[in-house]
PyMOL commands that place a pseudoatom at each C-alpha (Angstrom):
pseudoatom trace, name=CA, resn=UNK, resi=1, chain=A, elem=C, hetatm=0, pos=[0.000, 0.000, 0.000]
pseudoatom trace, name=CA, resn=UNK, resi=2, chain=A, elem=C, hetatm=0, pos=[1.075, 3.241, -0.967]
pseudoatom trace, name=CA, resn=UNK, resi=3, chain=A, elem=C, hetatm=0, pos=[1.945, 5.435, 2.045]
pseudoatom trace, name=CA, resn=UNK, resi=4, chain=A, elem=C, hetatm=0, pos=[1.993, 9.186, 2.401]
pseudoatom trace, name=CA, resn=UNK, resi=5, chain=A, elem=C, hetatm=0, pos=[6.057, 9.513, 1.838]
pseudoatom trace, name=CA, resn=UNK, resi=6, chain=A, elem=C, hetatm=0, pos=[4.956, 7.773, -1.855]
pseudoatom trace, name=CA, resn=UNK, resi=7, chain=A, elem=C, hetatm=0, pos=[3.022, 11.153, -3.062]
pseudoatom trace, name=CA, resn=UNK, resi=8, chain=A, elem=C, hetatm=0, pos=[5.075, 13.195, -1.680]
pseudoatom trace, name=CA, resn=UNK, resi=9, chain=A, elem=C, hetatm=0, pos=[8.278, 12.161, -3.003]
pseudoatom trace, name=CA, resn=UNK, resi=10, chain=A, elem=C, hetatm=0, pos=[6.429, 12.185, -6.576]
pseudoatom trace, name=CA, resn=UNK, resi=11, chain=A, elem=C, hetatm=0, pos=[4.895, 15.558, -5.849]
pseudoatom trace, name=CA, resn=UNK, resi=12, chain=A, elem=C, hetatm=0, pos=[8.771, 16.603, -5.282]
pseudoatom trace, name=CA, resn=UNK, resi=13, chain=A, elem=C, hetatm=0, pos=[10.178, 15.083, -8.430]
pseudoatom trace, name=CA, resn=UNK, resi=14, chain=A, elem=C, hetatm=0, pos=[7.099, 17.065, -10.123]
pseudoatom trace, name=CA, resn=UNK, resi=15, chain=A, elem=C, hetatm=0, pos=[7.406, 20.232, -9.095]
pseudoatom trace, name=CA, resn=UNK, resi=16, chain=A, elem=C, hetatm=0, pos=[11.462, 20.159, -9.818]
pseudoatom trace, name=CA, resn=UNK, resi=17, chain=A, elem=C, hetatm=0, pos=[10.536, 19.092, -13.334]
pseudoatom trace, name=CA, resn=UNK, resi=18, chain=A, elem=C, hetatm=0, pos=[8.074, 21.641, -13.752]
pseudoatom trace, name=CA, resn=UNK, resi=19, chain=A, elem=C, hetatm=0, pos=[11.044, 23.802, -12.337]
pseudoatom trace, name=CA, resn=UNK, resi=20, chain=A, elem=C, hetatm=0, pos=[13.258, 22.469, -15.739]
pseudoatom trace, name=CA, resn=UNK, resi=21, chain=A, elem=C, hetatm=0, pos=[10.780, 23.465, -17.657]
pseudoatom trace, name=CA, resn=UNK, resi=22, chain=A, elem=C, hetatm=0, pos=[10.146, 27.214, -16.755]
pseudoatom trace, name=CA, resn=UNK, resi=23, chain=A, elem=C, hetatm=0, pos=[13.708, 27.726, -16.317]
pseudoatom trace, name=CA, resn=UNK, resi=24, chain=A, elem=C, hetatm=0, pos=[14.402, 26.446, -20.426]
pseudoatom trace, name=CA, resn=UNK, resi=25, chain=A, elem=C, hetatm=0, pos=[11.323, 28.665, -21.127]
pseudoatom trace, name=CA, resn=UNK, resi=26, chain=A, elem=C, hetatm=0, pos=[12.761, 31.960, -19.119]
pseudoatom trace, name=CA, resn=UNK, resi=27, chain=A, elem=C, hetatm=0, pos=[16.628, 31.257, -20.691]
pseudoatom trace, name=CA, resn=UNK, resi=28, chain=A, elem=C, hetatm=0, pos=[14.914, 30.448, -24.291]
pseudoatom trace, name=CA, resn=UNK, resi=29, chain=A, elem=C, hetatm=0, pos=[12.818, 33.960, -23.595]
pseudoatom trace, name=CA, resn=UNK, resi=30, chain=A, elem=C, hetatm=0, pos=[16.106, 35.852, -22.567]
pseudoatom trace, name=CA, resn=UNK, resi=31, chain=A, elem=C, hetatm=0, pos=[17.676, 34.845, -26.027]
pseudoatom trace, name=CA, resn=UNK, resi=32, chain=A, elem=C, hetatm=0, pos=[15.405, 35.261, -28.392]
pseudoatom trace, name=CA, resn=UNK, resi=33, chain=A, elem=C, hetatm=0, pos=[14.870, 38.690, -26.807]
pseudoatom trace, name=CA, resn=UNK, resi=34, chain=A, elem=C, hetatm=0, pos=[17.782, 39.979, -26.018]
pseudoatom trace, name=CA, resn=UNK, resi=35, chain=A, elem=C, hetatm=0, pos=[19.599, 37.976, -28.715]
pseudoatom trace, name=CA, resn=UNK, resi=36, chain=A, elem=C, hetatm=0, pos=[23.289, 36.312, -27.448]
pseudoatom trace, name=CA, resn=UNK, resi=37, chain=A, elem=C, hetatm=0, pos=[23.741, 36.135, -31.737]
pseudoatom trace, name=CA, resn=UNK, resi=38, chain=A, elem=C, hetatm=0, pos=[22.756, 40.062, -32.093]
pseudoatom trace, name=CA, resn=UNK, resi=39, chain=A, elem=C, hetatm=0, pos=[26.118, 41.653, -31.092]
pseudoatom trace, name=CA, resn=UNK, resi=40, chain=A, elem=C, hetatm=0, pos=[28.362, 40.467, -33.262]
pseudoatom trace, name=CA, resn=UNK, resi=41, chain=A, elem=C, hetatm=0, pos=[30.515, 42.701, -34.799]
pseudoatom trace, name=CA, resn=UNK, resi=42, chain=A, elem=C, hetatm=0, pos=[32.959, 40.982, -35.999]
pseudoatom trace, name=CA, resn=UNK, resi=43, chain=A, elem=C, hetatm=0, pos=[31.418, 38.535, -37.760]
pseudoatom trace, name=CA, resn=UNK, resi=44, chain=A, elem=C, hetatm=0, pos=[32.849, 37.159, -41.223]
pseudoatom trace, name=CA, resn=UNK, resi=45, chain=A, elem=C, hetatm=0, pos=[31.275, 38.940, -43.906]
pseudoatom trace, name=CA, resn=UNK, resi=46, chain=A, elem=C, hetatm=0, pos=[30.167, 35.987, -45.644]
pseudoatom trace, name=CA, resn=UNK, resi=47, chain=A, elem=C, hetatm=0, pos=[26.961, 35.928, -42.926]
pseudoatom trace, name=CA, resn=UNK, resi=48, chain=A, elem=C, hetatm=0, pos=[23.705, 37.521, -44.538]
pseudoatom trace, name=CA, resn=UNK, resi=49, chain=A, elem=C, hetatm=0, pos=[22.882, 40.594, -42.538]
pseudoatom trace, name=CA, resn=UNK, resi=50, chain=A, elem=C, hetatm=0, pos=[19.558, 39.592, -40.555]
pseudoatom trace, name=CA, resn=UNK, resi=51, chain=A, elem=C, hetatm=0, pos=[21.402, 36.376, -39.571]
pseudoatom trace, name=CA, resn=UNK, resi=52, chain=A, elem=C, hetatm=0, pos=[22.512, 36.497, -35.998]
pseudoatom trace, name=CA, resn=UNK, resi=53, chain=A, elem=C, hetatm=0, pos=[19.457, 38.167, -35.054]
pseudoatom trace, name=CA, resn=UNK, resi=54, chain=A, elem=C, hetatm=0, pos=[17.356, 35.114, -36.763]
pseudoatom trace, name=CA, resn=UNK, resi=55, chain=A, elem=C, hetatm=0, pos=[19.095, 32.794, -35.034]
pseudoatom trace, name=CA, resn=UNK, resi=56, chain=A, elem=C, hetatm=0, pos=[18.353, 34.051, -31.756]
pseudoatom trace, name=CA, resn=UNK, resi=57, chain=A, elem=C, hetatm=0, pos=[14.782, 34.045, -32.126]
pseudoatom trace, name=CA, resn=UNK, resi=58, chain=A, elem=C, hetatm=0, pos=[14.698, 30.341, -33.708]
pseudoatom trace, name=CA, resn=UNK, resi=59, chain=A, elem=C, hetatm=0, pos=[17.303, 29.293, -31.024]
pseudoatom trace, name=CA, resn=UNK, resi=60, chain=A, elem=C, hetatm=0, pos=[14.934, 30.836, -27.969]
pseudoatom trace, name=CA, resn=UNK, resi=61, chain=A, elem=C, hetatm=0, pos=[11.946, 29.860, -29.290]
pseudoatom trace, name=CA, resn=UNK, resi=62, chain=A, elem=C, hetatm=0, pos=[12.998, 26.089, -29.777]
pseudoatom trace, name=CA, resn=UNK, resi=63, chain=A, elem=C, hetatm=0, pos=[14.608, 26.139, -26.119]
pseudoatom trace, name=CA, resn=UNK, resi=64, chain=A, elem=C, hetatm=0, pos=[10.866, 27.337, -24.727]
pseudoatom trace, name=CA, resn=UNK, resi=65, chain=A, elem=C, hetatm=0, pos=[8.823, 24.670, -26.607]
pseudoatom trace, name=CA, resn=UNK, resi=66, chain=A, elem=C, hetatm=0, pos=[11.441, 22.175, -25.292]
pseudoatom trace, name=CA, resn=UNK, resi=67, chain=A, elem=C, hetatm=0, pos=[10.641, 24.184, -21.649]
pseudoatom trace, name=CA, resn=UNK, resi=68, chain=A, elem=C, hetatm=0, pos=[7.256, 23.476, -22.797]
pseudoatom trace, name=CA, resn=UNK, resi=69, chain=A, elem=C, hetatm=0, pos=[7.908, 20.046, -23.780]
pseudoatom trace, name=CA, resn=UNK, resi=70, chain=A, elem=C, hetatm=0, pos=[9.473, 19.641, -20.836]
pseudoatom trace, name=CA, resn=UNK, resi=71, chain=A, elem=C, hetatm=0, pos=[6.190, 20.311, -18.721]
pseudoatom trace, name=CA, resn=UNK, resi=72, chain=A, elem=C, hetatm=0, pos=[3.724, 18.397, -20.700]
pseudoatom trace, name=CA, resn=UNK, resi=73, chain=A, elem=C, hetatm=0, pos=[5.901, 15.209, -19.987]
pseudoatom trace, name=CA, resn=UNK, resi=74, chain=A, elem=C, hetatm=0, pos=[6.125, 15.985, -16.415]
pseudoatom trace, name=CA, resn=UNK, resi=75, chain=A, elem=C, hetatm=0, pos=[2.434, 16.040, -15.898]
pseudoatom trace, name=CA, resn=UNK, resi=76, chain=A, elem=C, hetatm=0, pos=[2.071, 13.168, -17.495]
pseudoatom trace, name=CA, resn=UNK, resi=77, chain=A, elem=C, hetatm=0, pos=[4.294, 11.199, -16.060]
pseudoatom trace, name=CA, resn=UNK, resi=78, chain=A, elem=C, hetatm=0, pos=[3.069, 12.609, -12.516]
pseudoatom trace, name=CA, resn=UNK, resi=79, chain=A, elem=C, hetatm=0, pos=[-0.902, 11.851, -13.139]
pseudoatom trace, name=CA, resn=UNK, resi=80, chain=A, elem=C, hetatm=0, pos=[0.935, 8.810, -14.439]
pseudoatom trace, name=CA, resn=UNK, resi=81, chain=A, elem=C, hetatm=0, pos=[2.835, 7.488, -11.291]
pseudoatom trace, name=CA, resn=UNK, resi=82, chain=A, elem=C, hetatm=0, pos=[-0.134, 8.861, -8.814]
pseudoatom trace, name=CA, resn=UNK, resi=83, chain=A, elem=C, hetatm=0, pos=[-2.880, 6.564, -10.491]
pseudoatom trace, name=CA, resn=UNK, resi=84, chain=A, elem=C, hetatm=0, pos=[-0.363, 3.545, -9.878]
pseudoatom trace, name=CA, resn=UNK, resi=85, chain=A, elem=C, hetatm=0, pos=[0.311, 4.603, -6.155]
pseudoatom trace, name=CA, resn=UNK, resi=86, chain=A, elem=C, hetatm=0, pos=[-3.495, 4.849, -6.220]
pseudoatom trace, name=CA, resn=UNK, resi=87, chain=A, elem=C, hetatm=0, pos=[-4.210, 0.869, -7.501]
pseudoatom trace, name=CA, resn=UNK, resi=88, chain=A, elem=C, hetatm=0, pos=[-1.314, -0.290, -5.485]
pseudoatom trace, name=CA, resn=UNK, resi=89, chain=A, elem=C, hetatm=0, pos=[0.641, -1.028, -8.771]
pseudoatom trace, name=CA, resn=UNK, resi=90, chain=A, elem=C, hetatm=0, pos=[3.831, 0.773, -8.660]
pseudoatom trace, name=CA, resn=UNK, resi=91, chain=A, elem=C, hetatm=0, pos=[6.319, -1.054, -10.109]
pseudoatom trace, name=CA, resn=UNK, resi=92, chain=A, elem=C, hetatm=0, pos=[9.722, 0.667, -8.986]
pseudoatom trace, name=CA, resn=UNK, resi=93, chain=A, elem=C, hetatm=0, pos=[11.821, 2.384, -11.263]
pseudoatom trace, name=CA, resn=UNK, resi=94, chain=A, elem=C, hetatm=0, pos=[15.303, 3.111, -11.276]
pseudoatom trace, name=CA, resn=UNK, resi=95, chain=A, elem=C, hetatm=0, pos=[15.547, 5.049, -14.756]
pseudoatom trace, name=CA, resn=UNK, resi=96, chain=A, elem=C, hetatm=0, pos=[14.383, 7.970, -15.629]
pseudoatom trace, name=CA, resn=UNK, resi=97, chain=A, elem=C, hetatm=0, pos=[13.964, 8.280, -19.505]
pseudoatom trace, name=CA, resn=UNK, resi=98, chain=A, elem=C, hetatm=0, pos=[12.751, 11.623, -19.591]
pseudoatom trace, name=CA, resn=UNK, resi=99, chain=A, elem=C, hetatm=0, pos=[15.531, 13.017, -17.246]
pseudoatom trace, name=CA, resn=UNK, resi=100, chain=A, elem=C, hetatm=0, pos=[17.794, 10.833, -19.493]
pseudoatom trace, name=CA, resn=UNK, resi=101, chain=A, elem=C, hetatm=0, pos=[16.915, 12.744, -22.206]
pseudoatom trace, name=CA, resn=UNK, resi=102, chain=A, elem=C, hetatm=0, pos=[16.478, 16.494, -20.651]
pseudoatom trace, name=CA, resn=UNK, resi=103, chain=A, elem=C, hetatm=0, pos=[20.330, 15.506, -19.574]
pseudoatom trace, name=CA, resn=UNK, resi=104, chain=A, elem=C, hetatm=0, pos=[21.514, 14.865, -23.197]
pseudoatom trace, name=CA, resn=UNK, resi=105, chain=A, elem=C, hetatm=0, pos=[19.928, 17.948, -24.501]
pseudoatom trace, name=CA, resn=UNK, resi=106, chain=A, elem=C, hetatm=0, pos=[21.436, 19.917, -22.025]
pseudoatom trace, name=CA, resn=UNK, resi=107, chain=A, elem=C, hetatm=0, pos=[24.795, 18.337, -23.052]
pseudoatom trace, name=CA, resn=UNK, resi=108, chain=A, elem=C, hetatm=0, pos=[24.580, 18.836, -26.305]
pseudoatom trace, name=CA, resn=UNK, resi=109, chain=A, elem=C, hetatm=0, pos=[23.546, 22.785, -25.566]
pseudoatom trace, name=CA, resn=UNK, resi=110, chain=A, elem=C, hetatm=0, pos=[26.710, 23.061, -23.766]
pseudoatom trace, name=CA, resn=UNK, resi=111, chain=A, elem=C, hetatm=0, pos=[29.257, 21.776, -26.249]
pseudoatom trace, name=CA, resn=UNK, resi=112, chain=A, elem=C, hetatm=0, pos=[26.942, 23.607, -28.835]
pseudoatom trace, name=CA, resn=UNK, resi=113, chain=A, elem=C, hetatm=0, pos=[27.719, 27.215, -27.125]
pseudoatom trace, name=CA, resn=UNK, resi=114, chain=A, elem=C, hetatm=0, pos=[31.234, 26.156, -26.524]
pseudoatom trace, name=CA, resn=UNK, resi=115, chain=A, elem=C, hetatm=0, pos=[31.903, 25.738, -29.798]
pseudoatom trace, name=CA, resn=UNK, resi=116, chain=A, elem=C, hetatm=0, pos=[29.801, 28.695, -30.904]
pseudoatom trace, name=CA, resn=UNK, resi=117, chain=A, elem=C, hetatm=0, pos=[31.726, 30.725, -28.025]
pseudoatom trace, name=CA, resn=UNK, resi=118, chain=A, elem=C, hetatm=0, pos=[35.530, 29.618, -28.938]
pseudoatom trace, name=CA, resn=UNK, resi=119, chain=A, elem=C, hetatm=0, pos=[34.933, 29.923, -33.197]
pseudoatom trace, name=CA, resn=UNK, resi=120, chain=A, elem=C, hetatm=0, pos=[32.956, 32.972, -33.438]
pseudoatom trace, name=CA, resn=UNK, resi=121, chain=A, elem=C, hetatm=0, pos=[33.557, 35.067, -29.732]
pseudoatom trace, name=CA, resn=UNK, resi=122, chain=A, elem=C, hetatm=0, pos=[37.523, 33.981, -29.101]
pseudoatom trace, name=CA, resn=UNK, resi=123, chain=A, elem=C, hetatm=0, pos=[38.429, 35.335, -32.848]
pseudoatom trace, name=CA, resn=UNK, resi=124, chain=A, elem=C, hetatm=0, pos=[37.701, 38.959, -32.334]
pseudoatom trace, name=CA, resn=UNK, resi=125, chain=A, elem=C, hetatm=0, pos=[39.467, 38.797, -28.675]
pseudoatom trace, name=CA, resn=UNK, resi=126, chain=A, elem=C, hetatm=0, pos=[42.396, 37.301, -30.547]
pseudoatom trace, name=CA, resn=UNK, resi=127, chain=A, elem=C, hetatm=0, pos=[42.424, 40.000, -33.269]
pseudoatom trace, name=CA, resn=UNK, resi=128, chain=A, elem=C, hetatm=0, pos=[42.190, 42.952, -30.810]
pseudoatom trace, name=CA, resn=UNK, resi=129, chain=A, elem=C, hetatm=0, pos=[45.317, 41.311, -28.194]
pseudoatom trace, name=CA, resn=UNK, resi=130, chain=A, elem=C, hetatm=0, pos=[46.778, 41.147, -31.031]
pseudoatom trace, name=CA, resn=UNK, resi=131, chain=A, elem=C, hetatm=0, pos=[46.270, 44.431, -32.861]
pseudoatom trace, name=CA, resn=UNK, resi=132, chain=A, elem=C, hetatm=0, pos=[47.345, 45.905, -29.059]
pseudoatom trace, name=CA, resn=UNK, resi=133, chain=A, elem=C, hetatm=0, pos=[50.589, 44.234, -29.430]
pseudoatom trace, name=CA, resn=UNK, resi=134, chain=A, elem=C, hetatm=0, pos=[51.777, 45.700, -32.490]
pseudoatom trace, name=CA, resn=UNK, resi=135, chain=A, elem=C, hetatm=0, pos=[50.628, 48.974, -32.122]
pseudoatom trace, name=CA, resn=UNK, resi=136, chain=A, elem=C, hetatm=0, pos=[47.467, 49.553, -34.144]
for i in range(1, 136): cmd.bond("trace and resi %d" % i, "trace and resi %d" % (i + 1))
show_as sticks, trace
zoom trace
């Protein structure tokens, strides 16, 4: 028989996914708004003009649908795991796919910005150290 400790460990692991999923919403808000492709100045000129800007939007708005996403899985899986407390058939689970999966994302954003961060931000830093040094 499901005990109280049962809900309330799965109201926990709810609310902390529902936590995931505003705070991909709010970061995919801050860059399509603010844009984290818009100041680039130093871009190659080979870039079309409205580029960095577009990118930001599409980049924010695919991090809040994931957010979204994000959400919609969590209530499911918590109306999910309440109606087996409720029959007594919980079947315990060590493996969380949908973490899993949040976690991979999340890893793949990071190296993503890395890379974006040491090709396209490092190379103007470089040029202006360098222009220092000789004089210009």
């Amino acid at each position: 028989m499901a005990q109280l400790r049962d809900y309330l460990a799965e109201e926990r692991t709810f609310l902390a996914w529902i936590r995931t999923g505003i705070s991909l919403m709010g970061f995919g808000f801050v860059v399509a708004r603010f844009g984290i492709f818009g100041d680039l100045t130093n871009l190659p000129q080979q870039l079309p003009v409205g580029l960095p800007h577009e990118l930001s939007v599409w980049f924010g708005a695919a991090l809040i649908a994931i957010g979204a996403i994000v959400n919609l899985f969590a209530a499911r899986r918590f109306m999910r795991l309440v109606g087996e407390l409720n029959r007594d058939q919980f079947a315990d689970r060590s493996l969380s796919r949908q973490g899993v999966i949040v976690a991979l994302f999340l890893a793949m954003l990071g190296i993503a910005m890395t890379i974006y961060l040491t090709m396209f931000l490092a190379q103007p830093l470089h040029a202006t150290v360098a222009g220092i040094a000789i004089g210009k």
